[in-house]
DRENDRENTOR-64257 format. One line per 5 residues: number of its first residue (from 1); their letters; for each residue x, z, y of N, C-alpha, C, CB. Coordinates in Angstrom, 3 decimals, padded with zeros to 6 digits. Last residue first. Glycine has a CB too. Example, Ala and Ser with C-alpha at 12.3 -4.5 7.8 and 13.67 -1.06 7.14 Angstrom:
2
2> SA> 012.850:007.080:-002.250:013.670:007.140:-001.060:012.900:007.870:000.030:014.084:005.725:-000.598  013.190:007.800:-005.690:012.300:007.800:-004.500:013.200:007.800:-003.300:011.308:009.046:-004.473
***
This chain:
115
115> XXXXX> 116.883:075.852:106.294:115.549:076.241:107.350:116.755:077.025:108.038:113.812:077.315:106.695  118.204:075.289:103.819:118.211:075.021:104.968:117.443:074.948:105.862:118.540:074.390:105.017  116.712:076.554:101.570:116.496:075.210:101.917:116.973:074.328:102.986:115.455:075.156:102.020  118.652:078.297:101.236:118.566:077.355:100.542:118.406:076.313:100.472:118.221:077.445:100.150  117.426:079.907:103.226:119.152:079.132:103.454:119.032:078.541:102.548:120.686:079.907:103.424
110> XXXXX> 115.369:080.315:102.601:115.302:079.660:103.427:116.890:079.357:103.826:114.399:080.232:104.300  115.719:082.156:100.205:115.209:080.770:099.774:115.009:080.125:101.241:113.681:080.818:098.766  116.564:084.322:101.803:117.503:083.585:100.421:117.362:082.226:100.371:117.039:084.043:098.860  114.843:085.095:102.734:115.923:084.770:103.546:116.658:083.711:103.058:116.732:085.813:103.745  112.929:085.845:100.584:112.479:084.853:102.100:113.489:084.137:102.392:112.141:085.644:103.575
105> XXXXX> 114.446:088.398:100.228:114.106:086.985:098.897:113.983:085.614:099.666:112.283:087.172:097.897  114.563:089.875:101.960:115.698:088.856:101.666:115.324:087.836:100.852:116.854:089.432:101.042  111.499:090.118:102.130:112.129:089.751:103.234:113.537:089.063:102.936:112.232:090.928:104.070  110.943:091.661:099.528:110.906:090.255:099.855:111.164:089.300:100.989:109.997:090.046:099.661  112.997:094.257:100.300:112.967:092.962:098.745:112.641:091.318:099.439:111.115:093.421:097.270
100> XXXXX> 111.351:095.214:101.762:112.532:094.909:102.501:113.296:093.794:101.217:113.499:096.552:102.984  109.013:095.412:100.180:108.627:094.903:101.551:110.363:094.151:101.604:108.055:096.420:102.987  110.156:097.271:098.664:109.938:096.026:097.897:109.002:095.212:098.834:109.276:096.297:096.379  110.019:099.177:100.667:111.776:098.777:099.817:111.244:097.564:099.562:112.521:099.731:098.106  108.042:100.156:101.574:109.582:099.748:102.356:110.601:099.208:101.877:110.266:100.704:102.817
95> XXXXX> 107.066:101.575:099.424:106.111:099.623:099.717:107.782:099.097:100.426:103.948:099.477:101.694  108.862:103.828:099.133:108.561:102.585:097.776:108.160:101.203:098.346:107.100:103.043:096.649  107.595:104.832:101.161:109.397:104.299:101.289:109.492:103.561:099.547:110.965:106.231:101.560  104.554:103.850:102.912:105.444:104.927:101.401:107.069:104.261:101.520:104.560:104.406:099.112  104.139:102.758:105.398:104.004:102.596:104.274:104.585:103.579:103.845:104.298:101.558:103.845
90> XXXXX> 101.992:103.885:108.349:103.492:103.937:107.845:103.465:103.889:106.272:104.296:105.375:108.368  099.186:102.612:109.591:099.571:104.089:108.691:101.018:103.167:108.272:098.163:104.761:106.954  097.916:101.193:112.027:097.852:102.467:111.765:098.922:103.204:110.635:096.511:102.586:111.405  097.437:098.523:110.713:098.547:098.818:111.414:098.289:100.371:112.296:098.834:097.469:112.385  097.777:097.919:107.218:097.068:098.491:107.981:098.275:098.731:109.616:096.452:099.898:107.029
85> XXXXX> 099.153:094.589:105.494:099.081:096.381:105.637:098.275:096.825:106.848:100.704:097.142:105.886  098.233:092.806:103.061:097.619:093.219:104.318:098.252:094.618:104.602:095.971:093.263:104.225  100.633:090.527:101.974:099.821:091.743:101.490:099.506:092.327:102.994:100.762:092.918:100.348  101.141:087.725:100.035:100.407:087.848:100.928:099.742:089.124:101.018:099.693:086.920:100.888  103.222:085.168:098.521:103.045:086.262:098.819:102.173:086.759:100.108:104.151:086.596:098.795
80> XXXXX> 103.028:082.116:096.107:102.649:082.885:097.616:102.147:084.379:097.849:101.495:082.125:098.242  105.432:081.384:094.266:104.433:082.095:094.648:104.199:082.600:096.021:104.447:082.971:093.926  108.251:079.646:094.793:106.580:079.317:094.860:106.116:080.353:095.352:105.747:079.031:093.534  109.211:080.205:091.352:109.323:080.502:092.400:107.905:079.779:093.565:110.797:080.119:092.565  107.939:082.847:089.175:108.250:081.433:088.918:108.384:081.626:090.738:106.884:080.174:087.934
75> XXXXX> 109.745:086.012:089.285:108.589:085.264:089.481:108.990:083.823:089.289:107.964:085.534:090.843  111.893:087.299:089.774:111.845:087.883:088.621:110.414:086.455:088.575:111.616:089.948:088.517  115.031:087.382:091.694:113.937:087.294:091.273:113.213:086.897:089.720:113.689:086.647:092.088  116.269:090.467:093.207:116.535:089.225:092.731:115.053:088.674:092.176:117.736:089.314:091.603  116.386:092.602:094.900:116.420:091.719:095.610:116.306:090.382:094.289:117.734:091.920:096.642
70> XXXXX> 116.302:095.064:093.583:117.756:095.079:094.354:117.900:093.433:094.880:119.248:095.595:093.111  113.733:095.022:091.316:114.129:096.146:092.232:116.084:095.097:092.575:114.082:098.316:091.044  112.485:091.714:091.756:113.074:092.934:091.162:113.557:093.833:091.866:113.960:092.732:090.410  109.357:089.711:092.968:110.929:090.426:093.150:111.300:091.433:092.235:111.132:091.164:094.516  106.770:089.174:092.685:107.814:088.408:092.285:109.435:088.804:092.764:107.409:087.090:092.765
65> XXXXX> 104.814:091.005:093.365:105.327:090.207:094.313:106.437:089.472:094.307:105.427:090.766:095.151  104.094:091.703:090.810:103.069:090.938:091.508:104.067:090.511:092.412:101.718:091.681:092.114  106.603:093.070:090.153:106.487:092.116:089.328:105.024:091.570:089.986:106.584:092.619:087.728  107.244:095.433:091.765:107.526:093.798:092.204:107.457:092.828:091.456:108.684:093.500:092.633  105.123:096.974:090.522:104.093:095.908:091.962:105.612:095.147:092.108:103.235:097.077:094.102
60> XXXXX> 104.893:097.574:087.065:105.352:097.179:088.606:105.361:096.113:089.363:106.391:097.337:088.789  101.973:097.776:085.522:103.132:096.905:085.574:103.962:097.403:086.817:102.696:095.326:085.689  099.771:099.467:085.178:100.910:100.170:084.282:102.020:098.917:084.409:100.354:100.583:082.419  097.262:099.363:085.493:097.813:098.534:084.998:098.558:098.359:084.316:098.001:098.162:085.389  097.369:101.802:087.704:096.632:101.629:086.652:097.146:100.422:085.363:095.326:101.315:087.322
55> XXXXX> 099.576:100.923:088.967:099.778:102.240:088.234:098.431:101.889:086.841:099.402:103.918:089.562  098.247:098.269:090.753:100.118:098.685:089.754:099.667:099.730:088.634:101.761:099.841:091.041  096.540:099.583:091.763:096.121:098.888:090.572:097.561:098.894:089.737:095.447:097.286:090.928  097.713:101.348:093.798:097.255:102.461:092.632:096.832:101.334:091.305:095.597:103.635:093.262  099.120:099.676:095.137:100.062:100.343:094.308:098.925:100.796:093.276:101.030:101.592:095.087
50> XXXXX> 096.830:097.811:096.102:097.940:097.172:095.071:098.766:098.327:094.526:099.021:096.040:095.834  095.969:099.690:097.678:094.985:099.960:097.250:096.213:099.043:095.680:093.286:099.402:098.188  097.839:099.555:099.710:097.758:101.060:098.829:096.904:100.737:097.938:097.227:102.486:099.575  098.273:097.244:100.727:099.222:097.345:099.957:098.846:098.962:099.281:100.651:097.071:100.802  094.915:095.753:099.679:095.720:095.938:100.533:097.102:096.877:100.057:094.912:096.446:101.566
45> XXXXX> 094.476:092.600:097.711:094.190:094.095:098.135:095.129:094.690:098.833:093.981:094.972:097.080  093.218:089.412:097.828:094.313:090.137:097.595:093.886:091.589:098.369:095.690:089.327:098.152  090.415:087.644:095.776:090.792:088.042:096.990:092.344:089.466:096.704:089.094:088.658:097.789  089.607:087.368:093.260:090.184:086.197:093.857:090.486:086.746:095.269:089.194:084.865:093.822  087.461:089.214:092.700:087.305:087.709:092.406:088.270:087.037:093.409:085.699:087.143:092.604
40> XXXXX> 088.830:091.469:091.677:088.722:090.399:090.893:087.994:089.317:091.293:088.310:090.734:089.847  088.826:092.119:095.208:090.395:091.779:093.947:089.867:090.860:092.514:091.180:093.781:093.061  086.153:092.920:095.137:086.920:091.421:095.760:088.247:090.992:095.120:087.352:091.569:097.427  085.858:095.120:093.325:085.143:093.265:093.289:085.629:092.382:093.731:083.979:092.862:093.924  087.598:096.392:094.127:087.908:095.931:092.790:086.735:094.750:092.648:087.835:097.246:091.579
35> XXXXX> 086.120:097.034:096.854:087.336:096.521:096.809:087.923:096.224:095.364:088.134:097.398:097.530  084.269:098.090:095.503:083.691:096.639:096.701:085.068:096.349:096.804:082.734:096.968:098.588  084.301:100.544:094.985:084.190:099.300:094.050:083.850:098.049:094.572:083.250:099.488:093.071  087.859:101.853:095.824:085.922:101.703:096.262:085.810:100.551:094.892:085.296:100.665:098.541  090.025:103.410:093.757:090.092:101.816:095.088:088.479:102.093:094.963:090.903:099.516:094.424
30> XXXXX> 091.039:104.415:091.758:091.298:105.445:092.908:090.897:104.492:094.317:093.146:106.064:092.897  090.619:103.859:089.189:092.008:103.092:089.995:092.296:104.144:090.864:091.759:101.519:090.963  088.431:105.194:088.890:089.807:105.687:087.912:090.725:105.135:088.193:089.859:105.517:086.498  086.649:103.959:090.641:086.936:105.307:090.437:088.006:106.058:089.810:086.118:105.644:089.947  086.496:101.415:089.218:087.256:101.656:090.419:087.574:103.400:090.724:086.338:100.938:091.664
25> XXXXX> 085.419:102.502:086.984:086.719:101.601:086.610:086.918:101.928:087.741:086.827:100.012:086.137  082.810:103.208:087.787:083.736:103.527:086.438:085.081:103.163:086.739:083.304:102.685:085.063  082.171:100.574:088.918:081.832:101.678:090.096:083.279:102.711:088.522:079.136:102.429:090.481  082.323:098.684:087.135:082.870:098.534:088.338:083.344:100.001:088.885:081.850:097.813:089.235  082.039:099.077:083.350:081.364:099.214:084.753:082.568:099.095:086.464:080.563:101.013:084.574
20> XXXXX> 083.780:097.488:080.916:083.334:099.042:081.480:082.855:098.565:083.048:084.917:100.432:081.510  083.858:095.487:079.271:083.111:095.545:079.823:082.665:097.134:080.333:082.433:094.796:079.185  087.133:095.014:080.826:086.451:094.843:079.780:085.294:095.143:079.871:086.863:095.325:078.902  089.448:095.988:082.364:088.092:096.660:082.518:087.264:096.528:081.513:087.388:096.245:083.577  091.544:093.675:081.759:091.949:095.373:081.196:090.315:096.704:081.208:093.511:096.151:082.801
15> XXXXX> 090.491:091.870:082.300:090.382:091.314:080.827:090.933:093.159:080.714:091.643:089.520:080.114  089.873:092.012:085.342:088.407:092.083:084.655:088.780:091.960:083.375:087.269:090.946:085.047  092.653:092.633:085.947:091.986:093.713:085.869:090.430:093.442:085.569:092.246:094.427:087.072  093.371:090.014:085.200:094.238:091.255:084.968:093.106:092.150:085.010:095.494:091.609:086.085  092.232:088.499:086.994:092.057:088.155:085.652:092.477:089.362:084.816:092.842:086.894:085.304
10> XXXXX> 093.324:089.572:089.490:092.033:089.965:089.744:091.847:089.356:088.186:091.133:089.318:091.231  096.080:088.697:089.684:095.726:089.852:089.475:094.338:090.073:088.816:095.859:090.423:090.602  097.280:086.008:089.745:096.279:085.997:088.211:095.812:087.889:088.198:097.653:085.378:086.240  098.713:085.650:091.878:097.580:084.890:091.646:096.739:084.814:090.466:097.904:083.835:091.830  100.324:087.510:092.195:098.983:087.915:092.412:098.161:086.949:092.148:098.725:088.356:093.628
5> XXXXX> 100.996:088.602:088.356:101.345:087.814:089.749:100.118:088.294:090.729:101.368:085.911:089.544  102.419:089.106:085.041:101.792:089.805:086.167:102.097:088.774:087.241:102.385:091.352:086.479  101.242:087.002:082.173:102.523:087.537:083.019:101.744:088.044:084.762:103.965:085.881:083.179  098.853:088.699:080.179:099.672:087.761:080.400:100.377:088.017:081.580:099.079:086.617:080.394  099.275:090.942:077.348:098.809:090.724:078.715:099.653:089.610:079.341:098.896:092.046:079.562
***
């Protein structure tokens, strides 16, 4: 499988679906199938709907968001990070961490650049 990101998620999950059915497949993520359509074509999922593809997938989500667990990085650099959270519901203390990950990562690479 080639290297996890988000910009190659949605390739990820139409070469792991293969030709099993949408409605099939999303059902066993635990995501609608209007939301595994838009993920594979190129659109980003929201941060619950990204943990259960994580699981399915079987990679860890800071390997889509290019961080390692304790802040370092694990991604070519670059990548553009971009995850919708709902502003109703309090993340999981898992999203909180590798949320609070890429916030230093941010930090990191903006003293770097001097920003």
């Amino acid at each position: 499988m080639p290297k996890a990101s988000l910009r190659n998620i949605g390739s990820l999950l139409v070469e792991k679906r293969g030709g099993r059915g949408i409605r099939e497949v999303a059902r066993e993520i635990g995501i609608s199938p209007a939301t595994l359509s838009r993920v594979e074509n190129g659109r980003l999922p929201n941060i619950q709907a990204l943990m259960k593809i994580c699981d399915w997938l079987d990679v860890e989500m800071g390997e889509f968001l290019g961080v390692r667990p304790g802040g370092g990085k694990s991604g070519a650099s670059g990548d553009l990070v971009s995850v919708h959270l709902k502003a109703e519901s309090t993340p999981p203390q898992e999203i909180a961490n590798v949320l609070a990950d890429m916030i230093m990562k941010a930090q990191e690479m903006m003293k770097e650049a001097g920003t």
